[in-house]
N, C-alpha and C positions, 0 to 999 in steps of 0.2 A: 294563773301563773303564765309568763309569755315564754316563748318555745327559742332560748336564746340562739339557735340558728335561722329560724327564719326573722329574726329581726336583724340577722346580720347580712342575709340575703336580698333583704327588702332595703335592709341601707346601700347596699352594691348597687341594686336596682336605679332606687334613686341620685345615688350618685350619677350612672349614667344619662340617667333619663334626663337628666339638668345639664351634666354636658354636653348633651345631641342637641338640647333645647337651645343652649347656649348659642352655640355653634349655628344651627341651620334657622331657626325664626326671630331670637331675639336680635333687631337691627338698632340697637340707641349708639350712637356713635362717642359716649360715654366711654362704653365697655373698651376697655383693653384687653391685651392678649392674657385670661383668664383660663386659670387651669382647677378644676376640682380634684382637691387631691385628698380627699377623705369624708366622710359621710356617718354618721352616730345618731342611731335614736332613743329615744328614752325609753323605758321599759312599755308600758302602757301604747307603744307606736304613735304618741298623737304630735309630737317634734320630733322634727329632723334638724340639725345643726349639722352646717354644710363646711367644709373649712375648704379653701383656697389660697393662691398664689397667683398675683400679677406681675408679667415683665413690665420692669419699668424703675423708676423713682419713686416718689411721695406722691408727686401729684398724680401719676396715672393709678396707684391705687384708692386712692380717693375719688377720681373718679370713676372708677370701676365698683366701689364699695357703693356709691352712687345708683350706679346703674342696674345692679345687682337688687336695690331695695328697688326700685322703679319696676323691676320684672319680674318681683314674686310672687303675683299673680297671675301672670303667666305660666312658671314655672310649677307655681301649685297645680294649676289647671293641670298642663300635662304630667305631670307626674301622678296625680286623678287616675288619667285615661288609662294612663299606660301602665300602672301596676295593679287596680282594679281590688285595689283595699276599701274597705266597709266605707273609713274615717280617713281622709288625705289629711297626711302629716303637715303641720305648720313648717313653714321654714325661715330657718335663722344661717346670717353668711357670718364665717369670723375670719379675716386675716388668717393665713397660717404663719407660724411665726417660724418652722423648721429650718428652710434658706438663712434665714438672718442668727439663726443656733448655728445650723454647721459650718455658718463665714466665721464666726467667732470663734467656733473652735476649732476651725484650720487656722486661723491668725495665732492662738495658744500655741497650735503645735507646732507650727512656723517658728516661734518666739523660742519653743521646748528646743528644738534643734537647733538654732544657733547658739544658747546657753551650754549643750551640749557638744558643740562642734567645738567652744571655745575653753571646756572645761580638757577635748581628750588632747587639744591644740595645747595646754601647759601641762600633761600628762607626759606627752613624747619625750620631752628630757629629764624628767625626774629622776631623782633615784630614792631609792626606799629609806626608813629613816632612821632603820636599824639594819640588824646584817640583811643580807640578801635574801637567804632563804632560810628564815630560826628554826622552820619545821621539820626539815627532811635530814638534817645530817646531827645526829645523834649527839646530845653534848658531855664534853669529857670535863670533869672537875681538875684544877690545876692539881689536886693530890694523884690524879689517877686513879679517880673514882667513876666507871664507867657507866650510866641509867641502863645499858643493857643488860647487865648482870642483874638487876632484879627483876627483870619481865622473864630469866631462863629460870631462874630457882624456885 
């Protein structure tokens, strides 16, 4: 049975260890501005799935997704060294898709609020479409028959 905090420790680990790697030895002028922003291993510790983010368009993540397979061996290596596990985990890079989720649903709620702004914009002049207020003022039957009298007796 694996000890699910330190698998989650050792995924931090390597998440760093690959963005320092990133950062300070790997030179392919591929890479673009590459951000790691999450890190999951499988029970058994023997994959790591790396997830990321590149500024940019289409084409700088491709080539960055590029450069990324080009220096995972690299990457393997130091993360080897520098966590000093039995078994160095495999590693796999995937797109993060979160950026292109939360543009999308700021664009919904962009969209929610001008529906909104245009629903309280024909609100302002309305008026109700029976009396004004049915609930508050007690109703008297044209015989002079008052609902109050049954709530005292």
């Amino acid at each position: 049975m694996v000890d699910v905090a330190r698998a989650r420790k050792l995924a931090v680990r390597i998440r760093e260890v690959v963005a320092s790697t990133l950062e300070m030895q790997v030179k392919d002028p591929r890479l673009g501005m590459v951000t790691i922003t999450d890190a999951k291993l499988t029970p058994d510790l023997r994959e790591a799935t790396l997830y990321y983010t590149v500024y940019g368009g289409d084409h700088e993540r491709a080539e960055s997704a590029a450069a990324l397979e080009s220096a995972k061996g690299v990457l393997r290596a130091q993360v080897g060294k520098q966590t000093g596990v039995r078994y160095t985990p495999s590693l796999a890079f995937i797109a993060d898709v979160v950026p292109e989720t939360a543009g999308r649903i700021e664009e919904l709620l962009a969209k929610a609020r001008a529906e909104d702004a245009k629903v309280q914009e024909r609100a302002e002049g309305a008026l109700p479409a029976g009396d004004a207020d049915p609930y508050r003022v007690p109703r008297v039957a044209e015989d002079g028959y008052d609902e109050r009298d049954d709530e005292t007796a």
